[in-house]
N, C-alpha and C positions, 0 to 999 in steps of 0.2 A: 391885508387889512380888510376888515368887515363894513359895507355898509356906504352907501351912493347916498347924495343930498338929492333931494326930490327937485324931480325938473332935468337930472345931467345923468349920460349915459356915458358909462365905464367899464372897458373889458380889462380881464386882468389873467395869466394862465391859472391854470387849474392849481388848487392848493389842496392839498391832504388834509388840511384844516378844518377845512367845509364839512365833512362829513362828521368831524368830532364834533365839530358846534351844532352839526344836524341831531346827532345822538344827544347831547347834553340837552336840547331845546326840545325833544322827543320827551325826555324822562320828565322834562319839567310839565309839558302839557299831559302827557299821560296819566301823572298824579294826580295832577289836580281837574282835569275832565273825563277821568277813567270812564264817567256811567254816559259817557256822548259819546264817544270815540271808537268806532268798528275799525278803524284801520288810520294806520299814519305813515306817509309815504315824505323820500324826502326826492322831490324832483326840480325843475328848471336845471338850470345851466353849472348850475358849482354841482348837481348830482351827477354828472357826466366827466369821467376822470379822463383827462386828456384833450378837455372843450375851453375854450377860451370864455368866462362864465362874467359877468355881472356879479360881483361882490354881495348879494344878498340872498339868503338860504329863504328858501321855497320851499315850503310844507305842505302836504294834499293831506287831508283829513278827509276821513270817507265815517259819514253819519247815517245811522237808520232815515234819517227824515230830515227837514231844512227845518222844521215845529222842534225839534231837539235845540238849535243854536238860535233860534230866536230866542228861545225862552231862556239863553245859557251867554247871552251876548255881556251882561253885567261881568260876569266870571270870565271870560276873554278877557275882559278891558280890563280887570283885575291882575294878571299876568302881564301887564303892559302894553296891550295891544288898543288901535284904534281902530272901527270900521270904515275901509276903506269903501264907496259909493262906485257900485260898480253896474253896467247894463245889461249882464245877463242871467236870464232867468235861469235859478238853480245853481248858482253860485253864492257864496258870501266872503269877501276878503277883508280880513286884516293886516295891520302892517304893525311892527314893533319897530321904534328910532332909539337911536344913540345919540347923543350929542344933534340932535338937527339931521342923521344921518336914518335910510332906513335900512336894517339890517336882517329882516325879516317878515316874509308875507306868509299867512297862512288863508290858502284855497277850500274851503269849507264847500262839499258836494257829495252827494248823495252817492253812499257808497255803491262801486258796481253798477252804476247807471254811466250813461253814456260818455258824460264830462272826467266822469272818475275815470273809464278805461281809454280816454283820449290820451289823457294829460298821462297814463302809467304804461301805453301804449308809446305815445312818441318818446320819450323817456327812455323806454326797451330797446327801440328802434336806435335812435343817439349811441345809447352805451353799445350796443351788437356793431356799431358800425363804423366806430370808431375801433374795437378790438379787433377787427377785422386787416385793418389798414400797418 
């Protein structure tokens, strides 16, 4: 099952699922933010096959510029998403809910700069080390 009520934290094993919802939620923002979009990555904890994950799929969007998704926030929230108020500079997050639940956050950050190759870095790191074991 997809998706934590805000406030409660829940680990669940690894679902193969994850990744199809990651692909179908890929296709859906790709079309319709094609001309934002330099890269779309699906990371956190359901991207790591074998990891005990939090039931909600984490998307990394890597953008020419953070001036691209300000100006493009209306068409986010179009897609169903809310902006989540977040304190760090060079980030902007969204979350999409289901029923009261949220079932997806999307990481909006400047492709190839620092935050991008963290978050696709430790990601690398997780899945190498886990296949390992």
């Amino acid at each position: 099952m997809l998706g934590v009520e805000r406030g409660l934290v829940k680990l669940e094993p690894y679902n193969d699922k994850w990744s199809k919802l990651f692909d179908k939620e890929r296709e859906l923002l790709s079309s319709q933010l094609k001309n934002l979009i330099v890269e779309i990555e699906h990371v956190g904890s359901t991207s790591i096959e074998g990891l005990f994950a939090k039931p909600i799929i984490d998307i990394a969007i890597g953008v020419s510029s953070l001036d691209v998704i300000i100006k493009s926030k209306e068409k986010v929230k179009e897609l169903g998403y809310v902006e989540v108020p977040v304190s760090l500079d060079g980030k902007h997050v969204f979350a999409k809910y289901k029923e009261k639940k949220i079932t997806h956050f999307l990481h909006v950050m400047i492709y190839n700069q620092n935050l991008w190759l963290d978050q696709i870095s430790f990601r690398d790191y997780l899945r190498s080390a886990l296949m390992q074991r």
